[in-house]
C-alpha positions in Angstrom: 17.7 88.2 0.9 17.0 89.5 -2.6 20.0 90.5 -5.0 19.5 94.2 -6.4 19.6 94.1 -10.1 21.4 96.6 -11.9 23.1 97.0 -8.1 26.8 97.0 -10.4 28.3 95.2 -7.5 28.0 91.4 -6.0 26.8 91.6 -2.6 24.9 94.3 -2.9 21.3 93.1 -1.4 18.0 94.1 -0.7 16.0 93.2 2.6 12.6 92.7 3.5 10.4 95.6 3.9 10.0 94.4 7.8 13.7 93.8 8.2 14.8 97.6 8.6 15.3 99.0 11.8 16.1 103.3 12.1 19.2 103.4 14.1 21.8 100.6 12.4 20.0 102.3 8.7 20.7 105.5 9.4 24.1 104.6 10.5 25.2 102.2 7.6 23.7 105.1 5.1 25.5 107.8 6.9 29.1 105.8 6.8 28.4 105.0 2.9 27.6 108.3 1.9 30.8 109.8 3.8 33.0 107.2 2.2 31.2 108.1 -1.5 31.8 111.8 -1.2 35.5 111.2 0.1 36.2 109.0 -3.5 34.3 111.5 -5.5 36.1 114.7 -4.1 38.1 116.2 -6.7 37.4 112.8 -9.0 38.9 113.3 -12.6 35.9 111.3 -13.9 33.7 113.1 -11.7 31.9 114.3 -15.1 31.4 110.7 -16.5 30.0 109.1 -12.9 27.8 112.3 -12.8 26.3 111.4 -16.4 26.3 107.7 -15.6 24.4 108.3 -12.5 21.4 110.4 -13.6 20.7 108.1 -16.2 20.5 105.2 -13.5 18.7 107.3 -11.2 16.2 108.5 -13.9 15.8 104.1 -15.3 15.1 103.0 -11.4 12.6 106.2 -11.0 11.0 105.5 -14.2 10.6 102.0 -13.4 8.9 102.6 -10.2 6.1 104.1 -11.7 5.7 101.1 -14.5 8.1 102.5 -17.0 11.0 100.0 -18.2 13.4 101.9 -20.2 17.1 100.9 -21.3 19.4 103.8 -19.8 21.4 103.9 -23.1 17.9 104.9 -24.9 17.6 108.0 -22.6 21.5 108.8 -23.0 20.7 109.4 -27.1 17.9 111.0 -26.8 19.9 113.7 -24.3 22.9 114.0 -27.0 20.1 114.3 -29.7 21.0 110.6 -31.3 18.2 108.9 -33.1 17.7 105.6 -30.9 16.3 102.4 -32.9 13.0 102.0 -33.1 10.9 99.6 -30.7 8.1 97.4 -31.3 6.6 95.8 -33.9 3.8 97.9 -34.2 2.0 100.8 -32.6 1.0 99.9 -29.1 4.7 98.6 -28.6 6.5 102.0 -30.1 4.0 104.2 -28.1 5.2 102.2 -24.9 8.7 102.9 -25.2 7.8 106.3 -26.1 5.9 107.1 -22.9 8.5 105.1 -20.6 11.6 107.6 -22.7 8.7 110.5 -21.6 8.6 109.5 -17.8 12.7 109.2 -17.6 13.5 112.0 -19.6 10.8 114.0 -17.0 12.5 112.5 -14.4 16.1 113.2 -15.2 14.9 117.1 -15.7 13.9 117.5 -12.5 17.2 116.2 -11.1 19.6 117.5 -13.3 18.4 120.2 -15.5 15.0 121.6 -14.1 13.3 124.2 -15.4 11.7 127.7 -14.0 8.1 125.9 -13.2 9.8 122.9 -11.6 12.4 125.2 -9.5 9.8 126.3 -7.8 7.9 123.2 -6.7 11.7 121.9 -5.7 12.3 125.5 -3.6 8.8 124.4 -1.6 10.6 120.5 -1.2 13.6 122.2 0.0 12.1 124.3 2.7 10.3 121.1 3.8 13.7 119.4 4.1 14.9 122.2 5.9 12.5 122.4 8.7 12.8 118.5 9.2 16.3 118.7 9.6 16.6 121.3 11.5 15.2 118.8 14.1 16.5 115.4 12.9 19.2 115.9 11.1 20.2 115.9 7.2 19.7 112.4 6.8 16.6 111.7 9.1 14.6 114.7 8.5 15.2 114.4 4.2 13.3 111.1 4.9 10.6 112.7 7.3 9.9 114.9 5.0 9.8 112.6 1.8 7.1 111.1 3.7 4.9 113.9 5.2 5.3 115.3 1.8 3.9 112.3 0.0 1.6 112.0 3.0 0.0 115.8 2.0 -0.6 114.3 -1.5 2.6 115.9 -3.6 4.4 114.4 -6.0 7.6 112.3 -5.5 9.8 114.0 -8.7 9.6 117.5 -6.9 11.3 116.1 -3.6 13.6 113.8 -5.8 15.1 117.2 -7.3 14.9 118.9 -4.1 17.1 116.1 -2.1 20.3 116.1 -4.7 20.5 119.6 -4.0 19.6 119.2 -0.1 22.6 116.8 0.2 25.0 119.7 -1.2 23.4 122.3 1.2 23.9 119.8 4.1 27.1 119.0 3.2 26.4 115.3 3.1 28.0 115.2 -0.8 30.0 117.9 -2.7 28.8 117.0 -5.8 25.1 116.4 -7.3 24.7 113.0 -7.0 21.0 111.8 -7.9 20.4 109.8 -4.4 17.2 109.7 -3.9 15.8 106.2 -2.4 14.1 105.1 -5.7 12.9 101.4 -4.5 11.2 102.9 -1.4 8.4 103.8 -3.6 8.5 100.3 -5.1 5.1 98.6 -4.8 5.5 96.2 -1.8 7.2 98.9 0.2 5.7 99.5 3.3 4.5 103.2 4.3 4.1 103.0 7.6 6.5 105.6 9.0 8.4 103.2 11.7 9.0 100.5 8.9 9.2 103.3 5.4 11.6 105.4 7.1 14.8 102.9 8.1 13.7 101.4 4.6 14.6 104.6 2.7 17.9 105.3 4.8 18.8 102.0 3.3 18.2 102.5 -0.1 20.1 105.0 0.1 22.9 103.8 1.4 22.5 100.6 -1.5 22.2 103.6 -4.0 25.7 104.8 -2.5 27.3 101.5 -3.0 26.3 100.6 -5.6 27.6 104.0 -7.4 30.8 103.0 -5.7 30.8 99.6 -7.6 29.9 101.3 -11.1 32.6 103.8 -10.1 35.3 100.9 -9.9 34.1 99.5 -13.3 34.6 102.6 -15.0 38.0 103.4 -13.3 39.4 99.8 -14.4 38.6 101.0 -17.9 40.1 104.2 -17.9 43.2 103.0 -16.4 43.2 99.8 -18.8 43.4 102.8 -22.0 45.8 104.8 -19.9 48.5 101.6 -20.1 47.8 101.0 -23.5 47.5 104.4 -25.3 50.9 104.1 -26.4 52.3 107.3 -24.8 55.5 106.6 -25.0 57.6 110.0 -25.4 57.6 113.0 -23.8 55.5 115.4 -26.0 52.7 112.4 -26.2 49.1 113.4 -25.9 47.8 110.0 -25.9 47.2 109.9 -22.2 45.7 113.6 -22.1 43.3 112.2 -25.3 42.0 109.6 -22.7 41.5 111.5 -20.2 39.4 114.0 -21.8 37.7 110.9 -23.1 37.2 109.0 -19.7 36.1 112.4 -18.0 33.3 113.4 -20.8 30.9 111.1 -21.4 31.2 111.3 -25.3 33.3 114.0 -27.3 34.1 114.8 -31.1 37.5 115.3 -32.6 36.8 118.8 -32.7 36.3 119.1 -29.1 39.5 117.1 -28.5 41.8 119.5 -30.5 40.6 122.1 -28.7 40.6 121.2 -25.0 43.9 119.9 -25.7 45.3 122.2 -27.6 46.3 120.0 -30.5 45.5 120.3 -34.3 42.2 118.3 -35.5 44.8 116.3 -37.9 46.3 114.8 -34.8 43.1 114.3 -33.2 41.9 112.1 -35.7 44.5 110.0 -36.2 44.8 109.3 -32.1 40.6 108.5 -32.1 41.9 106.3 -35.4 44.7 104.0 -33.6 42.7 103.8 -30.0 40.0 102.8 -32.0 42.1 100.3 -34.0 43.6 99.1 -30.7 39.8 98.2 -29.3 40.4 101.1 -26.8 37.4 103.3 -27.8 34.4 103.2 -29.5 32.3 105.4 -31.8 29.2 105.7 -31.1 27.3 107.3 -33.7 27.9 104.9 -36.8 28.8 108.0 -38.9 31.9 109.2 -41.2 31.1 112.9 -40.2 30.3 114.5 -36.9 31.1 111.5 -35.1 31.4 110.9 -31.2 33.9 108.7 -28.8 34.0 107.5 -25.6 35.2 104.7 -23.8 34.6 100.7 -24.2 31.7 101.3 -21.4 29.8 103.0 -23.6 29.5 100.0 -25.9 25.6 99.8 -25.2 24.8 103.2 -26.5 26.4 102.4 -30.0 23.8 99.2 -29.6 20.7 101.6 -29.7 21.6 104.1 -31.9 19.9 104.1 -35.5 23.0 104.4 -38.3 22.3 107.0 -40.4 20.7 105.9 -43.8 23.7 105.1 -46.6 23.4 104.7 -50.3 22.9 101.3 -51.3 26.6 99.7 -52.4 27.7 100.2 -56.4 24.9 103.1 -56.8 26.0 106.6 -58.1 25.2 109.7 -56.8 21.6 111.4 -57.3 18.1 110.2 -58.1 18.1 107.0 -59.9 16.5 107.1 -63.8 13.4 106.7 -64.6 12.7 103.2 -66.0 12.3 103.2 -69.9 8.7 102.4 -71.4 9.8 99.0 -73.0 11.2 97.6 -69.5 10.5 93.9 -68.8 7.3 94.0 -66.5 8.8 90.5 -64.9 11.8 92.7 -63.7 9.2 95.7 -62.5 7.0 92.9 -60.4 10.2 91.0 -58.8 11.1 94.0 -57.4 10.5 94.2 -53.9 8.7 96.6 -52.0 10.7 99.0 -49.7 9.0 101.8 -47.7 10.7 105.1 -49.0 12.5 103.5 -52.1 12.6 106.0 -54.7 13.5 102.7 -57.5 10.2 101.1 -56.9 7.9 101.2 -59.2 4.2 99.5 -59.7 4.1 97.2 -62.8 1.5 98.2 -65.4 -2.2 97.6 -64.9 -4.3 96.0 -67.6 -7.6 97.8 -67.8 -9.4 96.5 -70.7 -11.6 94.7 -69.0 -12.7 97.1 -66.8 -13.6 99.7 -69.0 -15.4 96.5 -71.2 -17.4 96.6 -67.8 -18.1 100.0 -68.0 -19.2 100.3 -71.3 -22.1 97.5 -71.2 -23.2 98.9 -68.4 -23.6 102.5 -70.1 -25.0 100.3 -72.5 -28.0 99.1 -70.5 -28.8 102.3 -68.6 -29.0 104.0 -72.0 -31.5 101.4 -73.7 -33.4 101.1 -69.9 -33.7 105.1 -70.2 -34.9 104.8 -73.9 -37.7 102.7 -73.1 -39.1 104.8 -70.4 
């Protein structure tokens, strides 16, 4: 028995490719997919667990295809954050480039898909359809992944196509990114008696294992919820968590207005939850900055902080240096890409132009002579 990572739950495990058989799969995924839609259905976080979810579905489908990319990284580039660099030098930055590519492809065609890719997904659909039409929603989905794959389409086309299939079939109420990711994994087997059972299973993993991440992120809100402080009647605080819990990040601005409150107020309930270790903020800035909930401690971790004045300097460009400045001073400065105080020390170029001149010199007399 392997243990799944990133599974967010102990006991969650993974079986040998030849351990799989169709009827107890398709049975364990069909109970663990009912018991996920009943928790979800009409979930007050159901906004956060949806965001959560698509960026773990987008990390494992990237990382089937070779691309390892931290969840967190993807999560600022979709709220337009500037994520920290990678990599010492090219090769490594253009790596983590193309594997934030590949996920960010990955979660459009699950989440947000455009007119070109709603068409390849309406072709995956009626696939799905005719498949389960005969086998069901859960059996013919994985029929068709595989006679799909088999007719030499691509997998991101049929992801897309299955989170809305589940809706249509009434397997979820809600578009949750299941789609089997590890079936593709390389030492799968595709042989449809041992790749079909396989990919019931993963999804049924998939389904527990947002059930698990669901409980982590329920502890948290509830943990704020007891110590917000709301403690009279015309309190906020709770509603402030809430609205925090539920959207994956939000301003003060957005705060006062769902809520109804004055921005004034806003702020200064951000300021004590974040004083109480309740919150965190997640864009290192003093002005158009973002919350959320202590879960979302690993996104502040990959977003760049916004470049600051160094401490003690003044507004504006700095002077220019005076003509009489100590060149020791100028040379133990030290060299900092962007730095509008460096500055080159002086270059001696007496002897260079010495150089020049005798060899004018010779050329001349050589010329002479001829």
């Amino acid at each position: 028995m392997l243990t799944l990572p990133g599974s967010g739950r102990r006991g969650v495990t993974a079986k040998s490719p030849g351990a799989y058989s169709l009827a107890p799969s398709l049975t364990q995924t069909a109970l663990a997919l009912g018991r996920l839609d009943e928790r979800l259905h009409n979930h007050p976080l159901l906004p956060a667990v949806l965001f959560r979810e698509r960026l773990e579905a987008s990390r494992a489908c990237a990382a089937v295809d070779g691309h390892l990319i931290d969840p967190w990284r993807l999560a600022a580039e979709l709220e337009g954050l500037r994520p920290v660099r990678l990599g010492n030098d090219a090769y490594e930055r253009g790596t983590s480039v193309d594997a934030a590519r590949a996920a960010f492809d990955q979660y459009q065609w699950m989440a947000r898909p455009t007119s070109i890719q709603r068409a390849e997904i309406d072709a995956a659909l009626s696939w799905i359809a005719d498949a389960s039409a005969v086998d069901g929603p859960l059996l013919g989905a994985a029929k068709a992944f595989h006679r799909w794959i088999e007719d030499g389409r691509g997998r991101s086309p049929m992801r897309g196509a299955l989170v809305q299939h589940w809706g249509r079939a009434n397997v979820l109420h809600s578009p949750l990114p299941l789609v089997g990711a590890r079936a593709f994994a390389p030492d799968a087997p595709w042989k449809p008696d041992q790749w079909l059972p396989m990919f019931l299973s993963c999804l049924a993993e998939e389904a527990t294992a947002v059930s698990g991440r669901m409980s982590a992120l329920e502890r948290q809100w509830r943990l704020a919820r007891s110590r917000s402080g709301a403690r009279r009647k015309n309190s906020r605080a709770d509603r402030v968590i809430d609205l925090l819990a539920a959207c994956p990040m939000a301003s003060a601005t957005r705060i006062s207005e769902e809520i109804g409150m004055s921005l004034k107020a806003a702020h200064i309930y951000l300021g004590q939850f974040l004083a109480e270790g309740l919150i965190v903020e997640v864009t290192h800035r003093e002005a158009r900055r973002l919350f959320a909930l202590k879960g979302l401690e690993p996104l502040r971790h990959v977003v760049q902080p916004p470049r600051r004045p160094l401490p003690g300097r003044s507004r504006g460009r700095p002077g220019r240096r005076s003509a009489g400045e100590d060149v020791e001073t100028a040379e133990s400065c030290e060299l900092v890409p962007g730095d509008p105080t460096f500055r080159l020390p002086p270059i001696d170029y007496e002897d260079l132009e010495k150089a020049i001149a005798h060899a004018e010199a010779i050329m001349r007399a050589t010329i002479g002579r001829t």
